[in-house]
C-alpha positions as CSV (number, residue, x, y, z in Angstrom):
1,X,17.9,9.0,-15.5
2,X,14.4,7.9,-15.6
3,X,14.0,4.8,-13.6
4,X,12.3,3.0,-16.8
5,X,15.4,3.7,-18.9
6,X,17.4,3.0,-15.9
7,X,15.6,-1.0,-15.1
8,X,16.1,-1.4,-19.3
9,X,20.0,-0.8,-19.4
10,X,19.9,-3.0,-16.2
11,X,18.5,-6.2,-18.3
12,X,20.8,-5.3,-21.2
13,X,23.6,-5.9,-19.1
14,X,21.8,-8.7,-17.7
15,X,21.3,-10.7,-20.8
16,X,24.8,-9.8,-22.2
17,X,26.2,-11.8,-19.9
18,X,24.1,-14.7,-19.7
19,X,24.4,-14.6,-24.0
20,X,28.2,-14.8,-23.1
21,X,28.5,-17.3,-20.7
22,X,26.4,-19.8,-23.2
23,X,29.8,-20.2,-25.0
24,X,31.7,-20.3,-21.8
25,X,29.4,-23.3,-20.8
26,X,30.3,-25.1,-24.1
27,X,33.9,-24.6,-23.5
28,X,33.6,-26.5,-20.4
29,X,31.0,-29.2,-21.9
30,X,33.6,-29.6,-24.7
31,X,36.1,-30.3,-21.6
32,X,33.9,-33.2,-20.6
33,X,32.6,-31.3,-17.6
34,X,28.9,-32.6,-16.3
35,X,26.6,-30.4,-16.4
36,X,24.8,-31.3,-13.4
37,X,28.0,-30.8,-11.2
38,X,28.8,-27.5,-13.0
39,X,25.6,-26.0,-11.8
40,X,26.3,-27.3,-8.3
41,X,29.7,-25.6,-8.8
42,X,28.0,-22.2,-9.8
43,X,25.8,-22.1,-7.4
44,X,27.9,-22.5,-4.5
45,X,30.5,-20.5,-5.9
46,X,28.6,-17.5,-6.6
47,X,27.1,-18.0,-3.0
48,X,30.7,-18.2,-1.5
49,X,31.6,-15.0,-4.0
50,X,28.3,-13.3,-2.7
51,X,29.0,-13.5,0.8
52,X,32.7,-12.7,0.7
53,X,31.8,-9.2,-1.6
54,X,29.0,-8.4,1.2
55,X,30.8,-9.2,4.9
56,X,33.8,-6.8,3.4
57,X,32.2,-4.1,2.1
58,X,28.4,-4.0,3.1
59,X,27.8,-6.1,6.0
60,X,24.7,-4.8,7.1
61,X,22.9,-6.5,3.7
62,X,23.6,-10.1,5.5
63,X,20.7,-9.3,7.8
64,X,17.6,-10.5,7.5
65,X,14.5,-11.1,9.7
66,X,13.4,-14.5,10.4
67,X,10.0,-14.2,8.7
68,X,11.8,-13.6,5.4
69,X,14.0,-17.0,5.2
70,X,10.9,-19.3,4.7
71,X,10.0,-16.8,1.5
72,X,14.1,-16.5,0.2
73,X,13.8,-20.6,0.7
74,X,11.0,-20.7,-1.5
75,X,12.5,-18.1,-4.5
76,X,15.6,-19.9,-3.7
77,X,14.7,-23.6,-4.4
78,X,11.5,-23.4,-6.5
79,X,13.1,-20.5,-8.4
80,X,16.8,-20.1,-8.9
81,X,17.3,-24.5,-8.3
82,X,14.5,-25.9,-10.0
83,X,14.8,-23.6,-13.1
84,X,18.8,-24.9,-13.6
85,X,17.5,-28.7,-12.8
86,X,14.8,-28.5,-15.2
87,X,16.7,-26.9,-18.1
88,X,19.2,-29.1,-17.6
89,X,17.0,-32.2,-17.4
90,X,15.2,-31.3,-20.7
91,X,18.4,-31.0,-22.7
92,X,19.1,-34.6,-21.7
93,X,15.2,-35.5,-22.6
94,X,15.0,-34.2,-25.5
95,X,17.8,-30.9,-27.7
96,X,18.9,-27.8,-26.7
97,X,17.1,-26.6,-29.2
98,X,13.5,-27.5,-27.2
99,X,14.9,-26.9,-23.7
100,X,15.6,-23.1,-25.1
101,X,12.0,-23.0,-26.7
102,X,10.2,-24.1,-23.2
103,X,12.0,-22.3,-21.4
104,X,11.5,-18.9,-23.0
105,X,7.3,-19.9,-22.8
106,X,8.2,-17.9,-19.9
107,X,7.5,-14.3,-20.7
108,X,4.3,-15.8,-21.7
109,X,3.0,-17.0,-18.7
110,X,4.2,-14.0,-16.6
111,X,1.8,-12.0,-19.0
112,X,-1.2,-14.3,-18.6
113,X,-0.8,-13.9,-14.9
114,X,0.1,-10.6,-14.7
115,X,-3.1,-9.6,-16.9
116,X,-5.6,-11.6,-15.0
117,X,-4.2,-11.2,-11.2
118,X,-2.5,-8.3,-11.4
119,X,-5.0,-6.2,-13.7
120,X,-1.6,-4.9,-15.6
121,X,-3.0,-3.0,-19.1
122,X,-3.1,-5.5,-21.9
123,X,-1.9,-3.2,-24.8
124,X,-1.5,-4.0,-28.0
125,X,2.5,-3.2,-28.1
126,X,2.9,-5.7,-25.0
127,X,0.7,-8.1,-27.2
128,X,2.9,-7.5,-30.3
129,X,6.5,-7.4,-28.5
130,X,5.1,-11.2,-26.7
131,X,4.4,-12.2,-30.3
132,X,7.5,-10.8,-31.7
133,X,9.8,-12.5,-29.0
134,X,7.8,-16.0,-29.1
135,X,8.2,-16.3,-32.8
136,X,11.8,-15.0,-33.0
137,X,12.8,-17.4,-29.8
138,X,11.4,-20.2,-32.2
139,X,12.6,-19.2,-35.6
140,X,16.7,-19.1,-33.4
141,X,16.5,-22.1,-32.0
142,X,15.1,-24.1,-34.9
143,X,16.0,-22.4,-37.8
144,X,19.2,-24.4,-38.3
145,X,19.1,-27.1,-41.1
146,X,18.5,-30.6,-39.7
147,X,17.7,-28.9,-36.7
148,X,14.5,-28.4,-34.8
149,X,12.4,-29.1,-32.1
150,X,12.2,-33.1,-30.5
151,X,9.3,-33.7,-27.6
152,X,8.8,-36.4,-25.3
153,X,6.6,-36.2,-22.5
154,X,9.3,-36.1,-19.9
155,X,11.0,-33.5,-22.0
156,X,7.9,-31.5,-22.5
157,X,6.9,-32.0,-18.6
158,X,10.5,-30.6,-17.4
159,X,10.4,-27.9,-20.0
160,X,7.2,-26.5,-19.0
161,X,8.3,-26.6,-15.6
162,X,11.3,-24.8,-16.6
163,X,9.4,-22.1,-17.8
164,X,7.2,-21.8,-14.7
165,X,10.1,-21.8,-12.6
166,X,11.5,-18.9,-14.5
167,X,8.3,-17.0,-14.6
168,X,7.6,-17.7,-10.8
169,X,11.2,-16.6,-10.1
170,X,10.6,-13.2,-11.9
171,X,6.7,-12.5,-10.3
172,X,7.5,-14.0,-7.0
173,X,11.3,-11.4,-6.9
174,X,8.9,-8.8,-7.6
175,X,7.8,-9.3,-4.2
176,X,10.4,-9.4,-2.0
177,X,12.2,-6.1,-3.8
178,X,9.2,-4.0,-2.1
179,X,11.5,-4.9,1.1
180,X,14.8,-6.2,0.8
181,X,17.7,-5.0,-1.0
182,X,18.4,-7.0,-4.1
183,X,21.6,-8.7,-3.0
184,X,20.5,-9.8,0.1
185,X,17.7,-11.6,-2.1
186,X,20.4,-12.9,-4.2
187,X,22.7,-14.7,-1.6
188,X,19.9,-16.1,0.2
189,X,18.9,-17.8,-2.8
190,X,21.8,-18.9,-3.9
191,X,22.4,-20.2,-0.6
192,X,19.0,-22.6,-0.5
193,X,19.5,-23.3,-4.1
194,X,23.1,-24.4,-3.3
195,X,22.1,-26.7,-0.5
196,X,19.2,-27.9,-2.3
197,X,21.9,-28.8,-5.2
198,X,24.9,-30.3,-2.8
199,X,22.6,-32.4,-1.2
200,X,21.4,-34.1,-5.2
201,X,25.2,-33.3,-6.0
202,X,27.6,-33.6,-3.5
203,X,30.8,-31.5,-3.1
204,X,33.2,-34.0,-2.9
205,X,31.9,-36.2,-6.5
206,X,31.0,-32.5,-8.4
207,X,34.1,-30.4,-7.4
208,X,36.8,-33.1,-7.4
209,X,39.3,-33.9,-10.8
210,X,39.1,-30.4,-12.5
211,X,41.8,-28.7,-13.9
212,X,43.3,-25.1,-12.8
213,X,42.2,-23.6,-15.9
214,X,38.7,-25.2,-15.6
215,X,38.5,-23.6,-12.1
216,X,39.4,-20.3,-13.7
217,X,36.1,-20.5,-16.1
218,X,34.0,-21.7,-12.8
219,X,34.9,-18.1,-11.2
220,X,33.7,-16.6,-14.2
221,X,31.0,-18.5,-14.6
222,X,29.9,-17.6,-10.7
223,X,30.6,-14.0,-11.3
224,X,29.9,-13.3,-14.8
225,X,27.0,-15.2,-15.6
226,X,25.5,-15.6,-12.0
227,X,26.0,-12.7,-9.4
228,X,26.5,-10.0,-11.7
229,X,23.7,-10.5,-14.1
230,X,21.3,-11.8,-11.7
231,X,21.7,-8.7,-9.9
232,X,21.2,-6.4,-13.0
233,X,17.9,-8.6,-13.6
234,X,17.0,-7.4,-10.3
235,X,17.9,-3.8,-10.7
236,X,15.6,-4.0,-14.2
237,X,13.1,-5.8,-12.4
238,X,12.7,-3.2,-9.2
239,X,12.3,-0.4,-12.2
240,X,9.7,-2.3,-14.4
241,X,7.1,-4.4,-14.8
242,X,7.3,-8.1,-14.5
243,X,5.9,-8.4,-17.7
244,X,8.4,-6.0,-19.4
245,X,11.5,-6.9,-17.6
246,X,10.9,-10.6,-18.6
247,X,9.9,-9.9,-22.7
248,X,13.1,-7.5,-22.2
249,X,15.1,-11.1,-21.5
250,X,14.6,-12.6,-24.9
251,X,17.1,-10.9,-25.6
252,X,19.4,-13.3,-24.4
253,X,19.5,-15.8,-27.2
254,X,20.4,-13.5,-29.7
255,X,23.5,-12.4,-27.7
256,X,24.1,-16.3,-27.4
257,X,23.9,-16.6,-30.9
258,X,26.1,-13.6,-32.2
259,X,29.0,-14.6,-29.3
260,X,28.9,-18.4,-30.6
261,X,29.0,-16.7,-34.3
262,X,32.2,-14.6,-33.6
263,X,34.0,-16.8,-31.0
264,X,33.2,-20.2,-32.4
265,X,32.6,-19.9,-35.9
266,X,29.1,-20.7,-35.5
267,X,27.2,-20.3,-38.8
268,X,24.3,-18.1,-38.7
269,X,21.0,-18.9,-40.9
270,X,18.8,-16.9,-42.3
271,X,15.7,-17.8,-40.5
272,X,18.0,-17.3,-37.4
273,X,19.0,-14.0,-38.5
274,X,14.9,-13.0,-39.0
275,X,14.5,-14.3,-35.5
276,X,16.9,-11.9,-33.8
277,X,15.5,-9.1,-35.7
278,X,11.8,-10.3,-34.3
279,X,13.2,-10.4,-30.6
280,X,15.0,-6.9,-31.2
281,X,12.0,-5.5,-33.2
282,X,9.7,-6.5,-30.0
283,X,12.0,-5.8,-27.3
284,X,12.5,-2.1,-28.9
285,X,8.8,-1.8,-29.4
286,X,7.6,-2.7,-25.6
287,X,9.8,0.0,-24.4
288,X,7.7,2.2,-26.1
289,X,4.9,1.8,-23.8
290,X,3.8,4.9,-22.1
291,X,5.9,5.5,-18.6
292,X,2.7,4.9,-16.2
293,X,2.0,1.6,-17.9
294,X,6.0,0.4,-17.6
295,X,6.1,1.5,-13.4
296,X,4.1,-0.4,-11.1
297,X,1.7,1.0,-8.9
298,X,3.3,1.7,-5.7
299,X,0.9,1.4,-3.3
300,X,0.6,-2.7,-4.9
301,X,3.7,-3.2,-4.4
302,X,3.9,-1.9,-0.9
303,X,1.1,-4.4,-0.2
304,X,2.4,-7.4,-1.7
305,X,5.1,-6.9,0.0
């Protein structure tokens, strides 16, 4: 299988489950759980998960040399931490509706970088398939009647740091796949990000008064919608370009919305229903780019790395 094909069956899986574990995370919101303490929860779970999975079965992808950590701290804090504070702080700023929005700003910026430092080929399909995914993003989240989009400037400040977290996390991973395997990326970051989190959140106020059957949606939660798909964004990501693998992403809202239509009854609206078409439309469309445009250069990447 062609390693394009390959890095794009990857993010499907990848955004699958993050679109499914939107409606797990209501579940639990519905339960009363705080949303700050469920991301400490998730984090250190899937750390703990991580770790387990990796001392049985492949030990040696625990190692890593000391000139790495101060780069996994970085991807780990100012990537896979700050993006779940500042999505989380902008829903209580402003809707979910606008966190979403922001947040998805992010394919967006990794373009604008990736064109003007990274001298990747501005075509017009990547142009369309950013248009495509912008407008249908939009058209999902606001299409619903008495719905919309509410900005402050603390809301707007945390989203747009949302989205810069999400695009450094996706151009700064780029780097560090040029020399270590994916996994070991992911539990080192998840293990900063963790630590970072238990020291805002500590263990003993976030983990404390939940229910068996709340624990139960935690696990899947860790595995489901954190180690798993995180490592299939990695998988896509080591196959493609920064700028495809993230327009690829968009696709996650649409999953969101289908799962909420057909597990929770969630109406969808017609300007909704435009909007996933869009995000398919361009997500079909940049995968049409020509095979030497989608793979980066190796020799770059060797350096970068």
């Amino acid at each position: 299988m062609k390693p394009s094909i390959k890095g794009f069956f990857f993010l499907v899986g990848a955004t699958f489950l993050w679109g499914v574990s939107g409606t797990v995370a209501k579940i639990l919101f519905n339960h009363q759980v705080n949303p700050m303490h469920l991301v400490t929860i998730r984090l250190t779970l899937s750390f703990a998960v991580l770790l387990l999975y990796l001392a049985v079965w492949q030990p040696h992808l625990l190692k890593v040399k000391k000139s790495q950590l101060p780069y996994l701290a970085v991807l780990g804090t100012a990537g896979v931490g700050l993006v779940q504070f500042s999505y989380l702080f902008t829903i209580s700023q402003t809707n979910v509706a606008t966190a979403v929005f922001l947040q998805y700003l992010a394919p967006a910026l990794v373009a604008v970088y990736a064109f003007l430092r990274q001298r990747e080929s501005k075509s017009p399909v990547k142009l369309l398939a950013l248009l495509l995914t912008a407008g249908g993003g939009y058209l999902i989240v606001s299409g619903v009647p008495g719905g919309g989009l509410a900005v402050n400037w603390p809301g707007l400040a945390s989203g747009l740091v949302s989205a810069a977290s999400l695009a450094f996390y996706t151009l700064y991973g780029k780097k560090g796949l040029a020399t270590m395997n994916h996994w070991t990326m992911l539990l080192y970051c998840f293990g900063f990000g963790a630590l970072v989190w238990n020291i805002f959140q500590p263990p003993w106020v976030a983990m404390v008064g939940h229910s068996l059957t709340e624990w139960y949606f935690f696990l899947y939660i860790a595995v489901f919608a954190t180690v798993l798909p995180f490592g299939f964004y990695f998988c896509g990501l080591n196959c493609l370009t920064p700028v495809i693998t993230s327009l690829t992403s968009t696709m996650e809202p649409v999953v969101a919305a289908v799962v909420a239509f057909l597990a929770l009854g969630e109406t969808l609206y017609p300007l909704q229903l435009v909007g996933c078409s869009m995000i398919l439309i361009g997500v079909i469309a940049i995968q049409c780019v020509p095979e030497q445009e989608k793979l980066p250069d190796k020799q770059s990447v060797s350096q970068e790395g």
